[in-house]
C-alpha positions as CSV (number, residue, x, y, z in Angstrom):
1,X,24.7,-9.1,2.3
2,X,23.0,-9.7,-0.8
3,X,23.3,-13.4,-0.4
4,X,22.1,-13.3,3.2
5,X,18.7,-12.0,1.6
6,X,18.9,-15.4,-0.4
7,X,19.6,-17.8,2.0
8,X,22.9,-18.4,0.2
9,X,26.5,-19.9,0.8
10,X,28.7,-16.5,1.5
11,X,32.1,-18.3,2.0
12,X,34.6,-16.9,4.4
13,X,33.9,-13.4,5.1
14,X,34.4,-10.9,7.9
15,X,32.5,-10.4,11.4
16,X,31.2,-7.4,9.6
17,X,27.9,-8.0,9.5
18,X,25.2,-6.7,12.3
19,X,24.3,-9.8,14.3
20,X,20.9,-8.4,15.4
21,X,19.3,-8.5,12.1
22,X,21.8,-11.4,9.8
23,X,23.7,-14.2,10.5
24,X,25.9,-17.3,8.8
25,X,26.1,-20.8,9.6
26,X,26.5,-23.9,8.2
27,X,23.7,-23.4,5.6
28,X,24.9,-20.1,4.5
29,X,23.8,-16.5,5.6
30,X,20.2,-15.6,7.0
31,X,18.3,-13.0,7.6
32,X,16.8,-12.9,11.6
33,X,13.3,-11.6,9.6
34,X,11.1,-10.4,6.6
35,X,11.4,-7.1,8.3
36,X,15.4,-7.3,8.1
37,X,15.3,-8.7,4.1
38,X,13.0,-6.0,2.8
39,X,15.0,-3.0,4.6
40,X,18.3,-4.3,3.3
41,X,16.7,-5.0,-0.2
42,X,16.2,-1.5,-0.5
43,X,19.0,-0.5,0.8
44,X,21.4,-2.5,-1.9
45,X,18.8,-1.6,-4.3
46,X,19.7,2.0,-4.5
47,X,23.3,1.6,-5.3
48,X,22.4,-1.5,-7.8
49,X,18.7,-2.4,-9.1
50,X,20.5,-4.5,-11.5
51,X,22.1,-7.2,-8.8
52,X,18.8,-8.5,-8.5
53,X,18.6,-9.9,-12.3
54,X,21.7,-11.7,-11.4
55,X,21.5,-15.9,-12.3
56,X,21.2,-16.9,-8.7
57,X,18.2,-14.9,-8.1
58,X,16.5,-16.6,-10.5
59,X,18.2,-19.9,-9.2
60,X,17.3,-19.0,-5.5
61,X,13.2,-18.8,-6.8
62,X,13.6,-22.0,-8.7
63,X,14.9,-23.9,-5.4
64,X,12.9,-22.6,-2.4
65,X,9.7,-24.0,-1.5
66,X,8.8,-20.6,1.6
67,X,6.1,-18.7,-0.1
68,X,7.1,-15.5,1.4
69,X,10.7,-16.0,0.4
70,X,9.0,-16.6,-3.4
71,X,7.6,-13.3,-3.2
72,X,10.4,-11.3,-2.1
73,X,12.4,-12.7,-4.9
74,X,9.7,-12.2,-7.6
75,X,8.9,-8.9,-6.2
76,X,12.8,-8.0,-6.9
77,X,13.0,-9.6,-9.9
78,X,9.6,-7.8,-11.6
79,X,10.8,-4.2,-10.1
80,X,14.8,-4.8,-11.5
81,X,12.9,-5.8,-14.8
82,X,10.9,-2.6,-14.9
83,X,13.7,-0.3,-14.3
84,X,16.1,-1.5,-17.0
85,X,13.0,-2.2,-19.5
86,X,9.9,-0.9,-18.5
87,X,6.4,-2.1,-18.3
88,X,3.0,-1.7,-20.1
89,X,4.5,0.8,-22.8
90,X,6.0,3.2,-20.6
91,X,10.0,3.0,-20.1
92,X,11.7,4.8,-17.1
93,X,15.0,6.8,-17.7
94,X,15.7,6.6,-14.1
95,X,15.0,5.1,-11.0
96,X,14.7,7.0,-7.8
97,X,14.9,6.2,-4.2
98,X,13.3,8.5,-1.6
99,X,13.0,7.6,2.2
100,X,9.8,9.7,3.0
101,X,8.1,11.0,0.5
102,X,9.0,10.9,-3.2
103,X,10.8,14.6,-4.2
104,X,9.7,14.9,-8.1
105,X,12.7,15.6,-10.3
106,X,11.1,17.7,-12.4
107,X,13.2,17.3,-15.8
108,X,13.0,13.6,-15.8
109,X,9.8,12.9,-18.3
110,X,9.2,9.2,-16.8
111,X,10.8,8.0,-13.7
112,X,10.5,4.9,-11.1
113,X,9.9,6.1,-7.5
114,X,11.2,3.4,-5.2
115,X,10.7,3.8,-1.5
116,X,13.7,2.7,1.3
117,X,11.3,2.6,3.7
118,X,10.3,-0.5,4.9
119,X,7.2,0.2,6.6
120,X,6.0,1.9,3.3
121,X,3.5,-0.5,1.9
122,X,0.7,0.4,0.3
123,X,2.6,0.0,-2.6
124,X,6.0,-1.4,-4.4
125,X,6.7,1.3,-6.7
126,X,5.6,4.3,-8.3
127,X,5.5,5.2,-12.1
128,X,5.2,8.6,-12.8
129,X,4.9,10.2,-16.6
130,X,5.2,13.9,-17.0
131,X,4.0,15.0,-20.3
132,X,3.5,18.4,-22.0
133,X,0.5,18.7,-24.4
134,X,0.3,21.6,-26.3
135,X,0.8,23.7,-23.1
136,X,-1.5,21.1,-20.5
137,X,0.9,19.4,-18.0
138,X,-0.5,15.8,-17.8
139,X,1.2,13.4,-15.0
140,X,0.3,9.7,-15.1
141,X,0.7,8.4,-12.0
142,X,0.8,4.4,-11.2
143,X,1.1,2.9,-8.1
144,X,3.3,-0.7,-8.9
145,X,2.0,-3.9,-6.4
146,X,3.8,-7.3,-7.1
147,X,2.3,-9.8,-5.5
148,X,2.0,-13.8,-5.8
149,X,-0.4,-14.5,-3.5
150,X,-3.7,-15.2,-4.2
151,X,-5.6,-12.8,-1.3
152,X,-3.7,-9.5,-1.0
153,X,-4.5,-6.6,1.4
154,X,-6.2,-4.3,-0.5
155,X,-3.3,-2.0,-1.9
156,X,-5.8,0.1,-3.5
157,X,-8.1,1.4,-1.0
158,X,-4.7,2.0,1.1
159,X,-3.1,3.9,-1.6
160,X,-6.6,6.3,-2.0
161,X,-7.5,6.2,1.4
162,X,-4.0,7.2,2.3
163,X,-1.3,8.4,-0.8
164,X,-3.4,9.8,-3.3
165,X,-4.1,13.6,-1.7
166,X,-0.7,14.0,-1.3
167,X,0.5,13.1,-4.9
168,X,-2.2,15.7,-5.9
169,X,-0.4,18.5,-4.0
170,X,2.7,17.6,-5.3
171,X,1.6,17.3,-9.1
172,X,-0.9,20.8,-8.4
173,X,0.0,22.2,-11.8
174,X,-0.6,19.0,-13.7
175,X,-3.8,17.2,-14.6
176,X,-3.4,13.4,-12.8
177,X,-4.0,10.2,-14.4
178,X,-4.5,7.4,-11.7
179,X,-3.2,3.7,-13.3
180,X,-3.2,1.1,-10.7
181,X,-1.3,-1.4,-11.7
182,X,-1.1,-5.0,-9.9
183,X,1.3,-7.5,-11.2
184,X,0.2,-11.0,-10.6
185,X,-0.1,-14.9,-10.8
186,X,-2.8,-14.4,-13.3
187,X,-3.2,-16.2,-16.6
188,X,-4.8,-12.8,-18.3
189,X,-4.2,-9.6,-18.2
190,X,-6.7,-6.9,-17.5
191,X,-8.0,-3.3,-17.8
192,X,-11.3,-1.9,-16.6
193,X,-12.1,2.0,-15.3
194,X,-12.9,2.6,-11.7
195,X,-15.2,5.7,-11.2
196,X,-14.8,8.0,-8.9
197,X,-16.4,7.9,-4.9
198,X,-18.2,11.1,-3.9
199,X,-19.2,12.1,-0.5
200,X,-22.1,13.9,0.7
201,X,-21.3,16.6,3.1
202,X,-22.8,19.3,5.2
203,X,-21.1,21.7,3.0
204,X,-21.2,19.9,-0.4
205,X,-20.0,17.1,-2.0
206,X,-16.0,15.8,-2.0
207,X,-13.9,13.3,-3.5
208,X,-12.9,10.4,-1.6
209,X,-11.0,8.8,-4.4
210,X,-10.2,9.2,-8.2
211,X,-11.2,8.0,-10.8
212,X,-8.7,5.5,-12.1
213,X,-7.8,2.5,-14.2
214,X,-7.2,-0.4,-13.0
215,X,-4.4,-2.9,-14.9
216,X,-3.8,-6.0,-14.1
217,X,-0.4,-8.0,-15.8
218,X,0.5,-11.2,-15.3
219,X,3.8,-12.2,-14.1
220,X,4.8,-14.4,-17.6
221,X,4.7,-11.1,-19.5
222,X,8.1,-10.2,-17.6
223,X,11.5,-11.9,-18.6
224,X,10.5,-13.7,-21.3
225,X,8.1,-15.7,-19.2
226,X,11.4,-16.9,-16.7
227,X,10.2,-15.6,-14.0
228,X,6.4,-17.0,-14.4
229,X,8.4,-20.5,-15.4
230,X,10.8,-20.6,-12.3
231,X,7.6,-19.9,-10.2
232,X,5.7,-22.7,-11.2
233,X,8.9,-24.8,-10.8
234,X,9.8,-23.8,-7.4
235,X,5.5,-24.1,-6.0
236,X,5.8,-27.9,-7.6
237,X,8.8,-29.2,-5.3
């Protein structure tokens, strides 16, 4: 299945497979839609993040010219990276999947949430830091997007419009810190705060959305720069 997601030879195999969403011919195995690669993507990820730092992953960037397929495979590649090594400074012990809604395991200090649902996406990923200083719980939370493409739907507002409440009432006994982070095409990476919206109501004023900072890291600053470098080969062709 995992080379279905790549376009890839699968050699002889069984009539196992589910003929509504894959299917093998001449070229190798195929996936009927984006739809079908991203649910199966998460479904293989759970038993095995690290499949996806395999060589013909990196080979299957390097030789395909479909944009969107170039973003599927740099979005596995970057989240695989940050499981097994962290990003920015901060270095998960574990990486979770959750269908719905993330359940916190509460004795793991930093963790990777990873959604299986495929129709979750504000966001990739989420990072979340539980710390304990000098009796204040503190959780960092960041929201992880990947994206190659130079106009995005706004992940942010989605995440804050939608996401953010709900991490609140799960994290109720810790302070939250908001890090968006976006993982890019970008040369440079950058930092910047992002104050908090207020709204004026009849009864008073309420938060619309945190405070937060926003981090923005390029692509190159993964895998030694492979990644960034197979990228640039495979947009050239």
């Amino acid at each position: 299945m995992a080379l279905c997601l790549l376009n890839r030879d699968v050699g002889p195999v069984p009539d196992i497979y589910d003929h509504r969403y894959f299917y093998i011919d001449a070229n190798g195995g195929h996936c009927v839609s984006g739809l079908a690669r991203n649910a199966m993507a998460r479904f293989l990820r759970e038993y095995n993040s690290g499949m996806f730092l395999e060589q013909h992953w990196f080979t299957s960037l390097m030789d395909t010219k479909n944009p969107s397929m170039q973003g599927f495979i740099v979005e596995q590649l970057i989240l695989s990276t940050i499981s097994l090594n962290g990003f920015n400074g901060y270095k998960p012990s574990k990486t979770i999947s959750y269908s719905d809604f993330p359940q916190i395991e509460w004795e793991c200090q930093e963790a990777l949430y990873l959604s299986l649902s495929f129709n979750f996406r504000a966001i990739d990923a989420v990072f979340i830091k539980l710390e304990n200083r000098s009796g204040k719980k503190v959780a960092i939370v960041a929201p992880i997007q990947v994206t190659i493409a130079k106009n995005h739907p706004d992940s942010e507002e989605k995440f804050f419009r939608e996401l953010w409440s709900e991490w609140v009432g799960i994290l109720s006994d810790y302070e939250i810190k908001f890090e968006f982070v976006w993982i890019k095409d970008i040369k440079c990476r950058s930092e910047e705060k992002v104050d908090q919206v207020m709204r004026s109501m009849r009864s008073g004023k309420i938060m619309v959305k945190p405070s937060f900072q926003r981090i923005c890291i390029p692509i190159e600053e993964f895998k030694g720069g492979d990644i960034a470098c197979r990228l640039e080969t495979a947009r050239g062709r």
